[in-house]
Backbone bond lengths (Angstrom), bond angles and torsions (degrees), N, CA, C in turn:
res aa  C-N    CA-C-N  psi(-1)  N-CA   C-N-CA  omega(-1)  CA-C   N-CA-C  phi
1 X - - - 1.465 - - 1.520 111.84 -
2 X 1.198 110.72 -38.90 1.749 109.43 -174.29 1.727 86.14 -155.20
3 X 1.731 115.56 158.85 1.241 112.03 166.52 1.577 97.79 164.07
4 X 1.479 100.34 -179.26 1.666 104.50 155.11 1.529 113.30 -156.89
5 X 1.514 114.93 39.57 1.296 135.61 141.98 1.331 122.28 -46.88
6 X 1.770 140.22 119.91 1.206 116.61 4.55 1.490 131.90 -46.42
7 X 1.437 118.03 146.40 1.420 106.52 159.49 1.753 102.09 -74.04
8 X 1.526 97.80 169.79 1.453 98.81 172.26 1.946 103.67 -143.78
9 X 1.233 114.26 -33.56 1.316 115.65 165.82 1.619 116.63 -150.99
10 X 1.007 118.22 146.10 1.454 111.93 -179.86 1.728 107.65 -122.54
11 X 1.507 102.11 76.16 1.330 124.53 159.93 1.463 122.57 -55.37
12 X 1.461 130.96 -46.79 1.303 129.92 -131.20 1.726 92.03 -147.54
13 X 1.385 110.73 120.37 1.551 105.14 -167.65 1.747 82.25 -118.62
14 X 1.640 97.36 151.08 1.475 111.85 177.11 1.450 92.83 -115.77
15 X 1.290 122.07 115.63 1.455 135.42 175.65 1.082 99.87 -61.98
16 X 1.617 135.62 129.43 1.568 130.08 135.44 1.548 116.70 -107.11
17 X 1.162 125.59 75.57 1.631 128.77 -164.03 1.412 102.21 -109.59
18 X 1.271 125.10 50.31 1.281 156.39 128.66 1.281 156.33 131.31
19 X 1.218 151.82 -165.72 1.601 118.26 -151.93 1.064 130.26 -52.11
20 X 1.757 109.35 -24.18 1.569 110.03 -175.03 1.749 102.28 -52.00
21 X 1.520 98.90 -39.83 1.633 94.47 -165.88 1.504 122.16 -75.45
22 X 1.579 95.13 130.81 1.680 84.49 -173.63 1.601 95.17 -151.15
23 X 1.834 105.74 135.11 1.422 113.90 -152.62 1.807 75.19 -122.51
24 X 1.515 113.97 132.31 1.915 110.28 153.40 1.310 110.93 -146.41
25 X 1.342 108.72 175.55 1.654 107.57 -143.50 1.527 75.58 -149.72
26 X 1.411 117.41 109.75 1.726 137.12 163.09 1.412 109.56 -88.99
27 X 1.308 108.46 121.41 1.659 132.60 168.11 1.382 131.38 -133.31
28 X 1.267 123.54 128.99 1.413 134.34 -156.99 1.842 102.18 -99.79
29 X 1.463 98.12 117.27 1.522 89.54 155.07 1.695 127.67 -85.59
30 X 1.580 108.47 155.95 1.087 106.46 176.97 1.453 119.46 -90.59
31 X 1.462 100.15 168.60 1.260 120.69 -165.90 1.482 106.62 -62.52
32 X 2.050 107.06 138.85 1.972 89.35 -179.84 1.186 90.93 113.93
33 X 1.283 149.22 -128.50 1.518 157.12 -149.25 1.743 117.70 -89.07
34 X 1.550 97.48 147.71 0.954 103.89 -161.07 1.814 101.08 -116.83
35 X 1.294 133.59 127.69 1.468 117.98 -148.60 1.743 100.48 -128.85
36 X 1.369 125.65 161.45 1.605 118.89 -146.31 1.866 71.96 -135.10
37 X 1.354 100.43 123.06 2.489 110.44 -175.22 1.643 84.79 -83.23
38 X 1.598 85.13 119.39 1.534 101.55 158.99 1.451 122.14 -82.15
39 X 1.670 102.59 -59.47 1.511 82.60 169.93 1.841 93.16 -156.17
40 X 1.556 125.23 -142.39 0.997 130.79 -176.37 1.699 107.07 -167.78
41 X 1.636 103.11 118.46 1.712 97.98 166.95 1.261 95.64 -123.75
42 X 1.483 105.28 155.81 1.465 152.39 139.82 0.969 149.84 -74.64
43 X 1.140 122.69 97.32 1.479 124.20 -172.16 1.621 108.33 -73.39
44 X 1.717 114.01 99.04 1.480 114.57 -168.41 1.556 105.19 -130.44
45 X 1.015 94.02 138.85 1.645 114.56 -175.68 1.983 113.53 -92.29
46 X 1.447 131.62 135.46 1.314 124.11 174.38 1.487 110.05 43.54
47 X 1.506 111.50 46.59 1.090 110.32 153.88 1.493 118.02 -96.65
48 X 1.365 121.68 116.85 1.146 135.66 -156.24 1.842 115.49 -118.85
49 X 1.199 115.91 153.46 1.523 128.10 149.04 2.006 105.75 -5.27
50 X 0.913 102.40 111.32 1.934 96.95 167.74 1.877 101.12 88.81
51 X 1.183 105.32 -6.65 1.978 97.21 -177.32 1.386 97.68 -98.15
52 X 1.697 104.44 122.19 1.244 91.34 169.73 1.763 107.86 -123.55
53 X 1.634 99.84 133.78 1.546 96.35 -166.78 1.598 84.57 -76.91
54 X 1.566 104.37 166.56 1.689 125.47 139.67 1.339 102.35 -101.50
55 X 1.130 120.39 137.32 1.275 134.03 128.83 1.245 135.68 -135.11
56 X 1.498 125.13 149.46 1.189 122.44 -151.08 1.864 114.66 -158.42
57 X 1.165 104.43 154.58 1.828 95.19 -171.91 1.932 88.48 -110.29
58 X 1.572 107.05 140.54 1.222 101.21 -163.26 1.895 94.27 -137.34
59 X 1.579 114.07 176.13 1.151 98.36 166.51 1.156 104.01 -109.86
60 X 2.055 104.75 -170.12 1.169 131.45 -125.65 1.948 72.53 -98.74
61 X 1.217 128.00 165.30 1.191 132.93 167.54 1.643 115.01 -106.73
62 X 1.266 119.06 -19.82 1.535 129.74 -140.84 1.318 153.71 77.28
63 X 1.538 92.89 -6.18 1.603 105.68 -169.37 1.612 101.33 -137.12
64 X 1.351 109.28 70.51 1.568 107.03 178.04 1.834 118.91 53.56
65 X 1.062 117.40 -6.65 1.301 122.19 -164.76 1.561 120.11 -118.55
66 X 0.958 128.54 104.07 2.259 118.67 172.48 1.505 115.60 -25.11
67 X 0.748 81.78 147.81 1.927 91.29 -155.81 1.922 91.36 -91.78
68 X 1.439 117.89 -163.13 1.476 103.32 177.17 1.513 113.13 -121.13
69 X 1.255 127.35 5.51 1.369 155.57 156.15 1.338 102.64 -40.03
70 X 1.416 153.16 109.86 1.415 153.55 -167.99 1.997 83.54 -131.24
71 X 1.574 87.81 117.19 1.375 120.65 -179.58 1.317 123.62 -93.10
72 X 1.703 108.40 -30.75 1.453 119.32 168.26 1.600 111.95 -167.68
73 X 1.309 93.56 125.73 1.636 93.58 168.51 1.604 105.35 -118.02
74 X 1.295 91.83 -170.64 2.141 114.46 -145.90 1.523 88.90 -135.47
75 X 1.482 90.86 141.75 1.821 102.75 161.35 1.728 92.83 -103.15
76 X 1.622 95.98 142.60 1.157 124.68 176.87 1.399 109.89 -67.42
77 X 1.944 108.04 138.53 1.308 91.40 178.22 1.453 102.86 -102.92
78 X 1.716 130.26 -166.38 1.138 129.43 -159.21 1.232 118.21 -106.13
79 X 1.418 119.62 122.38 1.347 127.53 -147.21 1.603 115.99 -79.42
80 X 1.823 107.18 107.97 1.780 90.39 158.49 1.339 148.81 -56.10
81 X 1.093 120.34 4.54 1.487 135.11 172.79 1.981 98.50 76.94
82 X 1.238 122.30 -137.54 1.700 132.61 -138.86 1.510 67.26 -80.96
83 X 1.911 78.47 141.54 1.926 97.25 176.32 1.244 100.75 122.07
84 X 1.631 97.31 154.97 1.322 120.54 157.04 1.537 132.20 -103.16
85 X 1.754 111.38 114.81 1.601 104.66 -142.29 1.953 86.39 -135.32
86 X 1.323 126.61 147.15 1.280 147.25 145.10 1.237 105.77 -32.47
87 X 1.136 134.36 122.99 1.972 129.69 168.87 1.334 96.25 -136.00
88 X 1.533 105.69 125.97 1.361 128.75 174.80 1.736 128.25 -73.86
89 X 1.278 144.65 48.99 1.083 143.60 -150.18 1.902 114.35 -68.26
90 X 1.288 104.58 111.67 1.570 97.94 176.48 1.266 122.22 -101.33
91 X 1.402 116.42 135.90 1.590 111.89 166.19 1.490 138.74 -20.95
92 X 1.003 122.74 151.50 1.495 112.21 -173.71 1.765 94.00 -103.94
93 X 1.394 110.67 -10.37 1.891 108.40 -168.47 1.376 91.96 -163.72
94 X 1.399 114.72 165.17 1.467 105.78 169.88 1.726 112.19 -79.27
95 X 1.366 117.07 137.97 1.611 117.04 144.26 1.624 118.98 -112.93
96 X 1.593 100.37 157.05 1.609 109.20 160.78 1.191 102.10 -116.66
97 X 1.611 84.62 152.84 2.062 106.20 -179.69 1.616 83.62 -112.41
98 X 1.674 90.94 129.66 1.500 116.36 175.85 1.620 111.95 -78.91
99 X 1.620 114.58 144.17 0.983 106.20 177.46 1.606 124.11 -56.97
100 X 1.301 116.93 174.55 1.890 113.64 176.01 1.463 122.15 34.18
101 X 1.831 105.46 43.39 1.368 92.08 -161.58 1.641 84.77 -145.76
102 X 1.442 109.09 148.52 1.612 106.02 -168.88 1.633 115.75 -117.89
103 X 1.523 108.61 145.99 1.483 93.26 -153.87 2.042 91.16 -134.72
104 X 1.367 95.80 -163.86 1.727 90.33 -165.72 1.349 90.13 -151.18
105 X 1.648 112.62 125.60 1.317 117.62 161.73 1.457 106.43 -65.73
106 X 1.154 119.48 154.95 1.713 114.20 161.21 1.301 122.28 -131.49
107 X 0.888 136.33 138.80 1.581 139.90 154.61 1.106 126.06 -141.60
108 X 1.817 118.94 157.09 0.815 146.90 -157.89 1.310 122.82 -152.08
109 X 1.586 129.42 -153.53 1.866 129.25 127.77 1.609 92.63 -137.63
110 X 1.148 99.71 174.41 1.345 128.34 144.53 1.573 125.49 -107.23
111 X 0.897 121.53 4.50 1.509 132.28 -179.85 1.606 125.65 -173.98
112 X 1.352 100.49 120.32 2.263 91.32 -177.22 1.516 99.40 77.41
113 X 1.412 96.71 -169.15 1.736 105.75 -144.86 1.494 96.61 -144.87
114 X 1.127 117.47 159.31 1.769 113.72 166.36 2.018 84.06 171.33
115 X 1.766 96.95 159.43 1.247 117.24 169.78 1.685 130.45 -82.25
116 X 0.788 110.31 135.59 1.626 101.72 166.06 1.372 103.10 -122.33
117 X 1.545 85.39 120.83 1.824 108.90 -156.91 1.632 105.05 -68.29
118 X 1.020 114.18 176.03 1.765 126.24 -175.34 1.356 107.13 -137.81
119 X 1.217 134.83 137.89 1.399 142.30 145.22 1.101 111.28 -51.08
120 X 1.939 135.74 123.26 1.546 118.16 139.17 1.108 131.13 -83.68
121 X 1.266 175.74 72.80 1.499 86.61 53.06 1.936 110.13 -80.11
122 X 1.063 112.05 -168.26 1.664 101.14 -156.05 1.311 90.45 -118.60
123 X 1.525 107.07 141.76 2.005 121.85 -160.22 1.651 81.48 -98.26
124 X 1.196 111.76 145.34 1.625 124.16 148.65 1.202 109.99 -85.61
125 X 1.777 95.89 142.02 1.881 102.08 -172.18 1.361 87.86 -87.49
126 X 1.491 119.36 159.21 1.591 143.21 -156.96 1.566 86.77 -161.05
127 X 1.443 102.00 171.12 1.555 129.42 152.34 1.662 79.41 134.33
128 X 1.861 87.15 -155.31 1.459 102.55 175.16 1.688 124.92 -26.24
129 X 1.228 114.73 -79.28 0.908 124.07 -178.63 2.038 116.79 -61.76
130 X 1.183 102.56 -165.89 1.918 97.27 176.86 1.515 110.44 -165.93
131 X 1.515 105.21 123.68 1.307 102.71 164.77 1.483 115.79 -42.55
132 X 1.336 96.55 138.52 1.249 120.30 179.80 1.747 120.01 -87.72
133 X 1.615 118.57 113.06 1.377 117.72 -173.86 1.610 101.90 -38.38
134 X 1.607 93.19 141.42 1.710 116.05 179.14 1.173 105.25 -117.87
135 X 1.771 116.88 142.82 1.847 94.88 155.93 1.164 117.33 -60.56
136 X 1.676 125.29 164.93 1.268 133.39 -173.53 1.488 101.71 -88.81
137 X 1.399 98.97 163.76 1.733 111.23 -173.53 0.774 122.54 -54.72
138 X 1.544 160.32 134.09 1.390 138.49 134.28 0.946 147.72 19.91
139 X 1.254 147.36 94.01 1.527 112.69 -173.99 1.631 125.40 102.03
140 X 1.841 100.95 -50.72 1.439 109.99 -158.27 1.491 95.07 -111.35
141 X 0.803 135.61 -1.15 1.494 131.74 -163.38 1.497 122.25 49.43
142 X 1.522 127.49 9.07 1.436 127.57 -178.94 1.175 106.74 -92.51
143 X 1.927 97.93 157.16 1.344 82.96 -178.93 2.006 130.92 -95.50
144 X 0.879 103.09 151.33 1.314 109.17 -170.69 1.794 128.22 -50.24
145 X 1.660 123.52 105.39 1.381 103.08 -174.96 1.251 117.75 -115.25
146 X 1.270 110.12 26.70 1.949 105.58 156.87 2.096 76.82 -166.40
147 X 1.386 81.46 161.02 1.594 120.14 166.95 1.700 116.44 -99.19
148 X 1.006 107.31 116.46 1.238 107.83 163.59 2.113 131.98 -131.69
149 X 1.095 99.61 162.61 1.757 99.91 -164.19 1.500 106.80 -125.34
150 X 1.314 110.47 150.31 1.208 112.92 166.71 2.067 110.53 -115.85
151 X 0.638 111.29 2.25 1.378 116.64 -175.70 1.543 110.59 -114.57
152 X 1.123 131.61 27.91 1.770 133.22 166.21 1.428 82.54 78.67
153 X 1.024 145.35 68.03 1.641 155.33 144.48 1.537 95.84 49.96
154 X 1.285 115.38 70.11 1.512 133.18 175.84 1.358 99.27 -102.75
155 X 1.135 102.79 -48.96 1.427 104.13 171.79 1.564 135.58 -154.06
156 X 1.203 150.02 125.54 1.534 137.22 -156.90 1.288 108.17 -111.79
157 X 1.561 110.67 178.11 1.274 135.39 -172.57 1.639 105.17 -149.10
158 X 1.235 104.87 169.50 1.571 107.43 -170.35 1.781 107.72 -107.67
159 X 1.299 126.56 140.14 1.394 127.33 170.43 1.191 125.74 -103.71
160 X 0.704 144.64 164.60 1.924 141.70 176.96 1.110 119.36 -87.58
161 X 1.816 108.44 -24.90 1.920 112.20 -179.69 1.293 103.82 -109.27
162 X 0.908 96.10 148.71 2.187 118.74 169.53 1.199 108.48 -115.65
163 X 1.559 96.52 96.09 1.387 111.14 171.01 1.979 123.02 -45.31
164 X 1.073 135.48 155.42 1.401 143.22 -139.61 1.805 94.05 -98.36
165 X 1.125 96.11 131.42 1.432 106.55 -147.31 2.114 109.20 -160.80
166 X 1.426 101.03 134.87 1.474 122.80 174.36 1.114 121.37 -115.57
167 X 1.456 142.00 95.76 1.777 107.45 170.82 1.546 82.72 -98.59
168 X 1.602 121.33 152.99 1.567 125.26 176.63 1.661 85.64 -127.43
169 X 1.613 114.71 149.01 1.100 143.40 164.49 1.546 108.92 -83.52
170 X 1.625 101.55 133.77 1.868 89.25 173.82 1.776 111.78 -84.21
171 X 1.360 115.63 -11.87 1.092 130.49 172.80 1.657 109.37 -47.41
172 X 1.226 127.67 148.17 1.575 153.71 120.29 1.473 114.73 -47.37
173 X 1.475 115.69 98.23 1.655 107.63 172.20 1.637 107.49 -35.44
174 X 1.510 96.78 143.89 1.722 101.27 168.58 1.318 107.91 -48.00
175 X 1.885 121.51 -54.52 1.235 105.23 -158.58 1.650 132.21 -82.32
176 X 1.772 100.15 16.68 1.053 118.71 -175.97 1.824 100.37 -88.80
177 X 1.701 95.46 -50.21 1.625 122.09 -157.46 1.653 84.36 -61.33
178 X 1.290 119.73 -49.02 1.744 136.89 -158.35 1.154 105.33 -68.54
179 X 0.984 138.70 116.73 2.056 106.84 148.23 1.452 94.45 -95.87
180 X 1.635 104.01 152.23 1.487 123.91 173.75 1.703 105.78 -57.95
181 X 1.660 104.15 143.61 1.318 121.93 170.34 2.006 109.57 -33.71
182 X 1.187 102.03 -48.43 1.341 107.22 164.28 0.950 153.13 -62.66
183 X 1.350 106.18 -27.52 1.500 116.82 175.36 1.820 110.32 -89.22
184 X 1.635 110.77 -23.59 1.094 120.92 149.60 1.665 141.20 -37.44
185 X 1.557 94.58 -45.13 1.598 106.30 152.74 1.232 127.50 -85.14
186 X 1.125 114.58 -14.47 1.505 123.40 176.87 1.839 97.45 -59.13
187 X 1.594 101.55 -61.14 1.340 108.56 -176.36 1.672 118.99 -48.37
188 X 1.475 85.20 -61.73 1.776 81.68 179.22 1.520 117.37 -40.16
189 X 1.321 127.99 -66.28 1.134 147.73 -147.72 1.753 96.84 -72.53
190 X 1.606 110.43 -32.48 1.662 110.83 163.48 1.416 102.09 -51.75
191 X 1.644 116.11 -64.44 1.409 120.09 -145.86 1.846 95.71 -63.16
192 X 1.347 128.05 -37.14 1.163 123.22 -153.80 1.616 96.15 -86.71
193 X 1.103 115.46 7.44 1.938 115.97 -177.19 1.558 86.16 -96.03
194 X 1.048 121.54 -50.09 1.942 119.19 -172.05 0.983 119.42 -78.24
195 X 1.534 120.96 -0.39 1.458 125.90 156.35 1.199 116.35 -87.21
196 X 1.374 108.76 -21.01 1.591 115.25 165.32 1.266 115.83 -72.11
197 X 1.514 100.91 -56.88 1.890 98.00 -179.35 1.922 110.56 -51.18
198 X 1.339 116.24 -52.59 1.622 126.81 165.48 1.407 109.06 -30.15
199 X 1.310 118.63 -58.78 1.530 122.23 178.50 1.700 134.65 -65.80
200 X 1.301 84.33 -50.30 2.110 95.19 148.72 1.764 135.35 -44.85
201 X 1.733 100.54 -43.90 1.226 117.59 175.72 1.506 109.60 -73.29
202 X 1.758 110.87 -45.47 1.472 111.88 -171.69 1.779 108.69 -47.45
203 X 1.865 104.81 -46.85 0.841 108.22 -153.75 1.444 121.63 -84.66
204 X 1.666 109.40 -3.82 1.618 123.39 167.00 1.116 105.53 -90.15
């Protein structure tokens, strides 16, 4: 649904070594469809025995920032220890992300430490969904593609990298699930020619 999976190098590690730290990544769905969260990976580094991430899909607050409303959380999957490894995060229940409506990955831990790796240079997540405008950095004038906190999300600031990241839809795009009104007649009007050809043959 939104992301910037493949990884391609994991240069640039975003420390979360503990609750104060909290990195989220706001994305807007578009207008039109309404989509059912399959799951969520992470590209996380020294996640080990005893680390336990949070992560969680949260809402929008209004003011550039994740609101405190936690919309969906994930059971943790089981950690390979030293390395940089794919982690699959699954729902704990089903949610839907509403159309035209903007939402916030979140993370954190509650316990232990591990990275959530970065691309250099750093891919913007695209697809369905869309990062959501950030203020720009500090300092640098770029613009900002995740928020992150050091104070238990008291308060944020904007970063320049977007850490490596999946949200997947359990959904079938409509226009996969759909075929167009047209291509619908296309079909019929096939099937009713090979009942013709079938009927010609029967009858010689």
């Amino acid at each position: 649904m939104i992301g910037n999976l493949p990884q391609t190098n994991d240069n640039i590690p975003s420390g979360i070594s503990s609750s104060n730290i909290v990195v989220a990544i706001p994305f807007i769905l578009p207008a039109g469809n309404n989509y059912s969260l399959g799951n969520v990976i992470l590209r996380l580094g020294d996640y080990e025995t005893g680390d336990n991430p949070l992560v969680q899909i949260r809402q929008d607050n209004g003011t550039d920032n994740p609101g405190s409303t936690v919309l969906a959380s994930f059971t943790n999957p089981t950690p390979q220890g030293t390395g940089n490894f794919g982690y699959t995060f699954t729902p704990t229940s089903p949610f839907t992300f509403n159309a035209s409506t903007k939402y916030w990955l979140y993370v954190t831990t509650t316990s232990g430490s591990f990275s959530w790796r970065v691309n250099q240079p750093s891919i913007t997540p695209t697809e369905i969904a869309t990062l959501s405008s950030m203020p720009v950095v500090s300092g640098t004038g770029e613009t900002g593609l995740q928020r992150f906190s050091t104070n238990g999300g008291a308060t944020f600031t904007s970063g320049s990298m977007a850490p490596s990241f999946q949200i997947n839809t359990a959904d079938i795009p409509p226009s996969v699930a759909t075929p167009e009104p047209g291509a619908i007649a296309a079909l019929s009007l096939f099937g009713l020619g090979l009942l013709g050809v079938k009927g010609r043959r029967n009858e010689g």
